[in-house]
TORLO-837856 format. One line per 4 residues: number of its first residue (from 1); for each residue x, z, y of C-alpha. Coordinates in steps of 0.001 Angstrom, whole numbers. Layout:
BEGIN
NUM = X,Z,Y ~ ... .
// end
This chain:
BEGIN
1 = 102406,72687,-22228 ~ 100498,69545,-21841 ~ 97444,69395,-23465 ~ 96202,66124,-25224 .
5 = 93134,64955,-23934 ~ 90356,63487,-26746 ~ 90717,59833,-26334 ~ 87413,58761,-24753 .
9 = 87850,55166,-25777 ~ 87132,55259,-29462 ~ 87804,51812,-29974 ~ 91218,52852,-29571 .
13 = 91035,55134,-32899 ~ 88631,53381,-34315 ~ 89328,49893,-34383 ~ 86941,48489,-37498 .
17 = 84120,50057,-35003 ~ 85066,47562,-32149 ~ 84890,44821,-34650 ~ 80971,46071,-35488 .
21 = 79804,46296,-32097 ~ 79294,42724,-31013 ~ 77458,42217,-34217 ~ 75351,45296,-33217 .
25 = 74784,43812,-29413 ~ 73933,40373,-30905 ~ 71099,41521,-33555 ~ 69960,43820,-30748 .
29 = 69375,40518,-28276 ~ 67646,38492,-30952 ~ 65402,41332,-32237 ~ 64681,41489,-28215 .
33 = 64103,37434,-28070 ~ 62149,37189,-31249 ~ 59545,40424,-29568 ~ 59073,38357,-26161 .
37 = 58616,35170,-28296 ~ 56011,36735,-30334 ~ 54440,38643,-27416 ~ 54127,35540,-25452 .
41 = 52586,33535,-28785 ~ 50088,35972,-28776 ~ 49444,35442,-25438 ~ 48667,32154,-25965 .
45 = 46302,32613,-28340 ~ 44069,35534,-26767 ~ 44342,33537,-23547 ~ 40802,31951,-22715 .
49 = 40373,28047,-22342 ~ 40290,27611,-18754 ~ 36757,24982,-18354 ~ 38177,23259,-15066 .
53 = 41639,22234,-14530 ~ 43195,24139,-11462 ~ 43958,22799,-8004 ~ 47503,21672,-8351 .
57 = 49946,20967,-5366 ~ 50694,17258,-6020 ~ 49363,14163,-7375 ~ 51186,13762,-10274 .
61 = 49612,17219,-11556 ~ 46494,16358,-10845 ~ 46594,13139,-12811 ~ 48191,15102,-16141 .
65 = 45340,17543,-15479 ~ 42567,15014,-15508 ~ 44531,13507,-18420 ~ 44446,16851,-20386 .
69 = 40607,17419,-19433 ~ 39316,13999,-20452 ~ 41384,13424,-24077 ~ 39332,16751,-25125 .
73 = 36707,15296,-27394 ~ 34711,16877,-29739 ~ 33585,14828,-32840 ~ 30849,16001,-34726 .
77 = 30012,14439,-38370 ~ 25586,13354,-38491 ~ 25841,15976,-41303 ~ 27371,18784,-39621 .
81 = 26300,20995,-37025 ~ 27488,21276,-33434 ~ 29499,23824,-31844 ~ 28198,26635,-30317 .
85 = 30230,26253,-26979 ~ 28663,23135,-25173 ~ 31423,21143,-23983 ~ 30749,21222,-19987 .
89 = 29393,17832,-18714 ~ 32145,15340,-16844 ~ 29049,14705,-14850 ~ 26383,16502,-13183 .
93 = 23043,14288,-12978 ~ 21437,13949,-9290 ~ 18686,16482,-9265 ~ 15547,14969,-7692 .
97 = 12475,17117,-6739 ~ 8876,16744,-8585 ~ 7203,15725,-5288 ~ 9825,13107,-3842 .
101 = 6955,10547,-4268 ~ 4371,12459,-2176 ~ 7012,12462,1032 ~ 7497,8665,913 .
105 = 5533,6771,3765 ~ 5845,3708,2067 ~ 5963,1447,-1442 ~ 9628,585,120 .
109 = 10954,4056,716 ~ 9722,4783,-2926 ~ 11928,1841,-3839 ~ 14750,3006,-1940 .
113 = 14814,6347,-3083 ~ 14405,5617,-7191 ~ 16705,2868,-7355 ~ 14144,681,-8845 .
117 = 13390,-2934,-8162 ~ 10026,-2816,-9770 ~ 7624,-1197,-7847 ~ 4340,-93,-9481 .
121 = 956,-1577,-7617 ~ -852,1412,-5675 ~ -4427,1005,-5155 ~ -5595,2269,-1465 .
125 = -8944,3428,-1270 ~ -10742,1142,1566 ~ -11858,3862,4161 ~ -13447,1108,6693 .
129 = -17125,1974,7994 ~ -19099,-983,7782 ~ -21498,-1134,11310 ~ -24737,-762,10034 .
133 = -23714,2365,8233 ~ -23015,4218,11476 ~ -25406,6408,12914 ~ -28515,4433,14854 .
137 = -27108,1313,14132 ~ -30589,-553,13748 ~ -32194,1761,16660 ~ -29238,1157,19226 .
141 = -29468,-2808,18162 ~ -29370,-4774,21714 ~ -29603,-8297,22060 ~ -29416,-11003,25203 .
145 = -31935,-13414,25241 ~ -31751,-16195,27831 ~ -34597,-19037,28419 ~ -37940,-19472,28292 .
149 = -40296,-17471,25709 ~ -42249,-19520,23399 ~ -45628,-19320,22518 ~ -46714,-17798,19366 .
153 = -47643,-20010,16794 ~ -51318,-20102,15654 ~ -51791,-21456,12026 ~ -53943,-24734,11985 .
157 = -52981,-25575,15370 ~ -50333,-28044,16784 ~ -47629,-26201,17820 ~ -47169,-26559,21389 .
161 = -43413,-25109,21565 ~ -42196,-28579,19743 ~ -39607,-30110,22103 ~ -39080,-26724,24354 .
165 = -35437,-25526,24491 ~ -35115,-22780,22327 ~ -34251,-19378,23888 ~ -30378,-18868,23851 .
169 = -29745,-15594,22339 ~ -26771,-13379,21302 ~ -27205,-10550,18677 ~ -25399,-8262,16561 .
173 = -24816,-9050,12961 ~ -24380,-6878,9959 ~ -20719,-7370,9797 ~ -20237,-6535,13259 .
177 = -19631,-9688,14436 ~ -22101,-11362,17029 ~ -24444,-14591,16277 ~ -25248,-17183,18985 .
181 = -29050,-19418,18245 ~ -30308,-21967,20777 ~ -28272,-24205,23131 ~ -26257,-26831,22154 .
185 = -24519,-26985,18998 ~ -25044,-27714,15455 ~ -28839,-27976,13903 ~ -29670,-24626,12849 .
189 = -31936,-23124,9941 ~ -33382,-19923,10895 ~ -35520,-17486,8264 ~ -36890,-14568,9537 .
193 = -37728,-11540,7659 ~ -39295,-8390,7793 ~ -38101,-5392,5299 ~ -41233,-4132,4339 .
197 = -43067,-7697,3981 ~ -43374,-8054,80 ~ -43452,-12059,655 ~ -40315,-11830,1767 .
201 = -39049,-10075,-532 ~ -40093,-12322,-3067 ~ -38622,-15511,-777 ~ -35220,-13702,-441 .
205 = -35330,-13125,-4673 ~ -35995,-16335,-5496 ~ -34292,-18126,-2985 ~ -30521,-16173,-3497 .
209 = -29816,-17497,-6717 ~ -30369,-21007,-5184 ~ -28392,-20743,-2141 ~ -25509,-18771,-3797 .
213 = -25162,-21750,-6261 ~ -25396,-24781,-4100 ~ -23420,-25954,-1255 ~ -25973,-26359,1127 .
217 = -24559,-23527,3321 ~ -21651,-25508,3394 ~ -23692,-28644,4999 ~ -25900,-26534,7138 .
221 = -25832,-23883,9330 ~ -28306,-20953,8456 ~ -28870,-17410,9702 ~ -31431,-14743,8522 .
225 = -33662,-12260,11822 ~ -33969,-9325,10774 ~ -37040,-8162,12591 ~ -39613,-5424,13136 .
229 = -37308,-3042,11730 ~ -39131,422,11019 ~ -36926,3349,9473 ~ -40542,4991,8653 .
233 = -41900,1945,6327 ~ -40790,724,2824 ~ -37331,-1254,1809 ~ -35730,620,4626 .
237 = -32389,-114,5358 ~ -32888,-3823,5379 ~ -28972,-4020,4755 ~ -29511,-2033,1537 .
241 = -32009,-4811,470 ~ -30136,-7851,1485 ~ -27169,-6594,-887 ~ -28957,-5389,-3823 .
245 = -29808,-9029,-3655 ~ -27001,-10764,-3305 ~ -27875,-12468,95 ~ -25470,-14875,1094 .
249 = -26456,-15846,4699 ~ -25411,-14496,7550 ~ -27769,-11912,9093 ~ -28732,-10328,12772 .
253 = -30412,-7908,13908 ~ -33350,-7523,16638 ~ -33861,-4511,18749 ~ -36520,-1842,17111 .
257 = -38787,-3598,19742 ~ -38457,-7158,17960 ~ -37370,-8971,21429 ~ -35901,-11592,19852 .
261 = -38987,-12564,17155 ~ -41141,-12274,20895 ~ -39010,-14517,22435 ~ -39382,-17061,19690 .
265 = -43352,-16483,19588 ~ -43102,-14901,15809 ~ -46327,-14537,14568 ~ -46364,-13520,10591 .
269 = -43637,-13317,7765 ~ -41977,-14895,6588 ~ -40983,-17883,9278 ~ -39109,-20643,9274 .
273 = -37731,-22156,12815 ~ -35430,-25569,12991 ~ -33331,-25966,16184 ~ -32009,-29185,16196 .
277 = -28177,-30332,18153 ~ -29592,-30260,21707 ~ -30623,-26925,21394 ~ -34579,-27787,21156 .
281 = -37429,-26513,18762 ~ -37576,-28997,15725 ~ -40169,-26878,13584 ~ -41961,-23762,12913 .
285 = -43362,-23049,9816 ~ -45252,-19537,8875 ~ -44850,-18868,5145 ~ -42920,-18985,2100 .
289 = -40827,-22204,1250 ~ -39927,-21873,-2298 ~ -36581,-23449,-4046 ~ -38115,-26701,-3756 .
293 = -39219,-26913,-269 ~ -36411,-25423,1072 ~ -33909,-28007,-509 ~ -35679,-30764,669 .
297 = -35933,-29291,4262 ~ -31611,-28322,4004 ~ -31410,-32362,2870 ~ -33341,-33248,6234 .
301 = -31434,-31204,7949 ~ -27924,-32564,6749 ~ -29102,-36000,7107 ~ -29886,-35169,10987 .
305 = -26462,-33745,11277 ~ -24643,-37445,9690 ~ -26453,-39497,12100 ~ -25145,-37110,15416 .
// end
């Protein structure tokens, strides 16, 4: 007896069944579609906005990434306020430190390193010690003197030293620089002062406003002794003096032993000496001169210097 198996291929004995199933299969597939499209929407969405575009492998990817990251711009109405979320800058400023000025060594580095063509003015302290403000200045004060010494010259008496050649001397002056009298060479004016002498202090007051205004210094050449210098008596530094008052001729100084008023035969204060082209005495005179004397005598003086 043969025994009928159960037919394991229902869509033999059922047939309307086989018609169903590729319906079934098809709605399954789109049901399957329509749960990865909305999966991957959602995706999407919860997905944070990457702030830099990715390194891509070629060019052209690059470029549509650059495209992407520069057409994002955010408008914001005057009225409205901005978002939250800064955009992130395109691009970063240069940072420069605070004290980039302090390591520049000069107004063109500065310029170099801000970019700018204008550069602002910088005043620079002047640090330069003047000579007579270093220490012993008027007690190291050396001179060379070179000639015969002249007698001193005794009030109401012809002077005797009219005619001699004048000693030739070299001195310091109170810029530093050194100061030639006697010998050859243009006539010279020479006043001679003492700081402590109150008549010349009253010649050097009256006579700077003078001599600062006219040109006479211009014509003829003068130059002020400083002499018998003494730390220890009044109007001491003589330098201190000469500025306060606006002195405008050139000044040297004797040794703290007065060598150079000695050689000249100096006998009171203040003194007037004339050495004329040839390097010979022309005139003493003891005393003060005055604005009006003293004018006359730079005159006399300029004429001499015309004629030579």
């Amino acid at each position: 007896m043969v025994e009928s198996l159960p037919n394991k291929f229902f869509s033999l004995r059922n047939p309307y069944k086989v018609d169903i199933f590729p319906i079934w299969v098809v709605l399954f597939a789109l049901l399957i579609g329509c749960s990865t499209g909305a999966d991957s929407a959602s995706n999407a969405i919860a997905e944070p906005e990457i702030s830099k575009p990715q390194v891509v492998a070629n060019n052209k990817s690059a470029d549509e990434a650059r495209d992407l990251s520069a057409s994002k711009t955010v408008i914001v109405k005057s009225n409205a306020l901005p978002s939250k979320e800064p955009e992130p800058a395109t691009h970063l400023p240069t940072a420069v430190p605070k004290n980039a000025s302090t390591s520049l060594t000069s107004l063109n580095d500065k310029k170099l390193a801000t970019g700018f063509s204008n550069v602002v003015d910088e005043i620079v302290e002047d640090k330069v010690t003047k000579p007579y403000e270093k220490e012993g200045f008027y007690r190291e004060a050396k001179v060379q003197i070179r000639g015969k010494y002249l007698p001193k010259l005794v009030q109401g008496y012809e002077d005797s030293a009219l005619g001699w050649a004048a000693p030739e001397v070299k001195a310091v002056g109170l810029d530093g620089e050194e100061i030639y009298i006697g010998g050859e060479g243009p006539t010279t004016l020479i006043m001679v002062l003492a700081h402590w002498c109150p008549h010349c202090r009253n010649e050097v007051r009256e006579l700077a406003p003078f001599l600062n205004e006219t040109d006479s210094l211009d014509r003829v050449r003068m130059v002020t002794l400083l002499t018998s210098i003494n730390d220890e008596r009044p109007n001491f530094p003589p330098h201190t003096w000469l500025d306060l008052e606006k002195w405008p001729v050139p000044s040297m100084v004797d040794t703290p032993s007065s060598q150079i008023a000695t050689a000249y035969g100096i006998s009171s204060f203040p003194f007037f000496i004339v050495i004329n082209d040839k390097g010979e005495i022309a005139l003493r005179m003891p005393g003060r001169l005055g604005i009006e004397t003293l004018s006359r005598l730079l005159d006399a003086i300029g004429d001499m210097g015309e004629e030579n």
